[in-house]
C-alpha positions as CSV (number, residue, x, y, z in Angstrom):
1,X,65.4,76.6,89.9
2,X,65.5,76.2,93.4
3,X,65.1,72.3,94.2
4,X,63.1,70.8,97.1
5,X,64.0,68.2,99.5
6,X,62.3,65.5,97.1
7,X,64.4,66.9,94.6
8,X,67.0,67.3,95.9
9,X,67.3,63.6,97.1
10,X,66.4,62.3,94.1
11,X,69.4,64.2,92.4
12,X,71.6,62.8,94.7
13,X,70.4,59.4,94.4
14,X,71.3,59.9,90.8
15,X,74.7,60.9,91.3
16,X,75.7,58.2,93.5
17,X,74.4,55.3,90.7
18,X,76.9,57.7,88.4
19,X,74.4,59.8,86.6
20,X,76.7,62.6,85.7
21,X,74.0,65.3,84.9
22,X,72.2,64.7,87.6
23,X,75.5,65.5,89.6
24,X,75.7,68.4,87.4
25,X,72.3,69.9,88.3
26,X,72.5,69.3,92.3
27,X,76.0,70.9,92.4
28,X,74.4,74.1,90.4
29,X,71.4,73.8,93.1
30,X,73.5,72.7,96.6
31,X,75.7,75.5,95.8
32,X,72.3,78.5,95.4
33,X,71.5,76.7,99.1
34,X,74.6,77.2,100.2
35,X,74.6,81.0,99.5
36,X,71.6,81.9,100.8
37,X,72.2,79.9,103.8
38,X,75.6,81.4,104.5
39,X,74.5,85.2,103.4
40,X,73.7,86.4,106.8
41,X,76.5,84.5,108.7
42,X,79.4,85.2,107.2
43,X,81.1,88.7,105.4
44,X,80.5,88.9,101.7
45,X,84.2,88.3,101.2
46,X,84.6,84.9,102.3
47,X,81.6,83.7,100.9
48,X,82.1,82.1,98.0
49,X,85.6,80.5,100.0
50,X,83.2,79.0,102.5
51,X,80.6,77.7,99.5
52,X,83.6,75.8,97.9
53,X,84.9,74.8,100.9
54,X,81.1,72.7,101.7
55,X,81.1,71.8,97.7
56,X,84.2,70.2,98.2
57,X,83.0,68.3,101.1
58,X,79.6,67.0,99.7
59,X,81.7,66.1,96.9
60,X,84.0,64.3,99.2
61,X,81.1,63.3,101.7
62,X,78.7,61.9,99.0
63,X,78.9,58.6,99.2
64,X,77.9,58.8,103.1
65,X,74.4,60.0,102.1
66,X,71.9,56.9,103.2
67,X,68.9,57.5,100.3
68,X,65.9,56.7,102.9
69,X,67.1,59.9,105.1
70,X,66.5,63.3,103.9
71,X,68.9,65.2,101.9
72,X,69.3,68.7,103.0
73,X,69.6,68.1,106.9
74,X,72.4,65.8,106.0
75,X,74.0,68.8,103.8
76,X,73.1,71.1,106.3
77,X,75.3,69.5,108.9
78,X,77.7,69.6,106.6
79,X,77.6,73.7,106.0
80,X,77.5,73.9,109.6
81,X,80.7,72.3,110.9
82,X,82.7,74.1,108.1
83,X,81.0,77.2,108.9
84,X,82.1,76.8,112.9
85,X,85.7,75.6,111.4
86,X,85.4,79.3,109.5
87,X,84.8,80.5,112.2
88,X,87.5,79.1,114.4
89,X,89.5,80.3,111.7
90,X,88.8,83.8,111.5
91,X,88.6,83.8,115.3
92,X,92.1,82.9,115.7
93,X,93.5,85.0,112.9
94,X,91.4,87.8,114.4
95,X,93.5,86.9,118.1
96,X,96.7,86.5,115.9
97,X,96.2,90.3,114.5
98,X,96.1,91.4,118.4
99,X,99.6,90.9,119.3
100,X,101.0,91.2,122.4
101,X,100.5,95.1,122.6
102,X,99.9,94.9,125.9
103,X,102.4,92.2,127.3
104,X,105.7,94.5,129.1
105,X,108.2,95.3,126.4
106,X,112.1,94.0,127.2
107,X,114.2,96.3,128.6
108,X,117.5,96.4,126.9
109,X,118.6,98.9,130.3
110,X,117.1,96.1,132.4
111,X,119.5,93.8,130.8
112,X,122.6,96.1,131.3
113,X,122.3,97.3,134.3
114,X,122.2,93.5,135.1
115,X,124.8,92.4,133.2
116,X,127.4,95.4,135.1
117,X,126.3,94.4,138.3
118,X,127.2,90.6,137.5
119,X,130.7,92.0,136.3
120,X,131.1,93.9,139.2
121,X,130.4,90.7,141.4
122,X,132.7,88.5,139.2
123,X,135.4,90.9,140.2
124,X,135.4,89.0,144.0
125,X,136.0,85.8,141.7
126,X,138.7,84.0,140.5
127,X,138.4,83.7,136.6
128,X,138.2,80.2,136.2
129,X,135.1,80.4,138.2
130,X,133.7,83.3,136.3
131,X,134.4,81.7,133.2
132,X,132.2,78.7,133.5
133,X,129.4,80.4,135.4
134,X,128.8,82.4,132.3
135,X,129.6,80.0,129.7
136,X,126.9,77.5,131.6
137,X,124.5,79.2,133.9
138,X,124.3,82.7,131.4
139,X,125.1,80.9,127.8
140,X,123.1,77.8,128.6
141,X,126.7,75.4,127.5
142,X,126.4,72.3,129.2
143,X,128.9,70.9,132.0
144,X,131.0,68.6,129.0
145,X,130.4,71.7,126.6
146,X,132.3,74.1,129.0
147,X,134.6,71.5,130.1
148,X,135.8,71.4,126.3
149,X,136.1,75.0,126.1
150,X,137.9,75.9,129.3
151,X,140.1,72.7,129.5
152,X,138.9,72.4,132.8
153,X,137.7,68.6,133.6
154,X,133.8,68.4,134.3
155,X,134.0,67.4,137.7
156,X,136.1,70.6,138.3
157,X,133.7,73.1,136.0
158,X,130.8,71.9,138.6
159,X,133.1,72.4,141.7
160,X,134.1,75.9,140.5
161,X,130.1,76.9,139.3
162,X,129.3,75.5,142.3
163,X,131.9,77.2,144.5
164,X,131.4,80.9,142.7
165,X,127.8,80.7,142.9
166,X,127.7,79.8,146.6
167,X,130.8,82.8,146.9
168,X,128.4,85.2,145.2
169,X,125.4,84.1,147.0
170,X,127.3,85.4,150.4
171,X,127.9,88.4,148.4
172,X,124.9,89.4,147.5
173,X,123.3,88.8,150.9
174,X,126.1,90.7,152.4
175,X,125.1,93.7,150.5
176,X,121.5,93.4,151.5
């Protein structure tokens, strides 16, 4: 049996003054509704997920129903925001799936060729300046963290990043 609106109201009117059965029967018929009206919009696969998903929130919903409006455009709204949440769903799993193909892959030669070329700058350094440029500006430490490891105080880990930078800064623009 396919109900009407009439129905279909009066079943629900039943349900909320705790007629069990009634509940029963407009359960059996909100969920026949709910296929054919999801049949065309979503892939035969996630149908029935999508059916339970609006059962679930008519069951949930039910006792918002006012009994002087009509029934099914209220359970329509229903099936439609979960069937634009679906869809936001399988939208964004859809994006997940893509990847980043396309982004530019990290170049471990990139990062070597880098890496000498810092080495063979560090070699116009004194160590202690080396030291603490790597351990903070490459390593990410923090001024107190590389002050514990070198045993250099932290006022003299900044003066010796900031004198080795500022030494290979004049380096690098004497090469260009």
């Amino acid at each position: 049996m396919i109900a009407d609106e009439a129905s279909l109201a009066h079943l629900m009117a039943a349900a909320q003054k705790g007629d069990a059965a009634s509940y029963r029967v407009l359960l059996a018929e909100v969920q026949l509704w709910l296929e054919r009206y999801f049949r065309r919009r979503v892939a035969p696969a996630q149908l029935d997920d999508l059916v339970q998903e609006v059962m679930v929130a008519v069951h949930a919903k039910r006792a918002t129903w006012d009994p002087t409006r009509a029934f099914l455009p209220w359970l329509a709204a229903i099936a439609r925001y979960r069937w634009i949440d679906h869809l936001r769903k399988v939208y964004r799993k859809a994006e997940d799936e893509l990847g980043d193909h396309d982004l530019a892959e990290d170049s471990e030669e990139e990062a070597v060729m880098a890496r000498m070329s810092l080495e063979r700058l560090f070699v116009h350094l004194p160590a202690k300046q080396c030291e603490v440029i790597e351990l903070v500006k490459i390593d990410g430490l923090s001024i107190a963290e590389a002050s514990a490891r070198t045993g250099q105080s932290e006022s003299l880990v900044k003066v010796n990043i900031h004198r080795g930078l500022k030494k290979l800064s004049a380096l690098v623009e004497k090469a260009d």
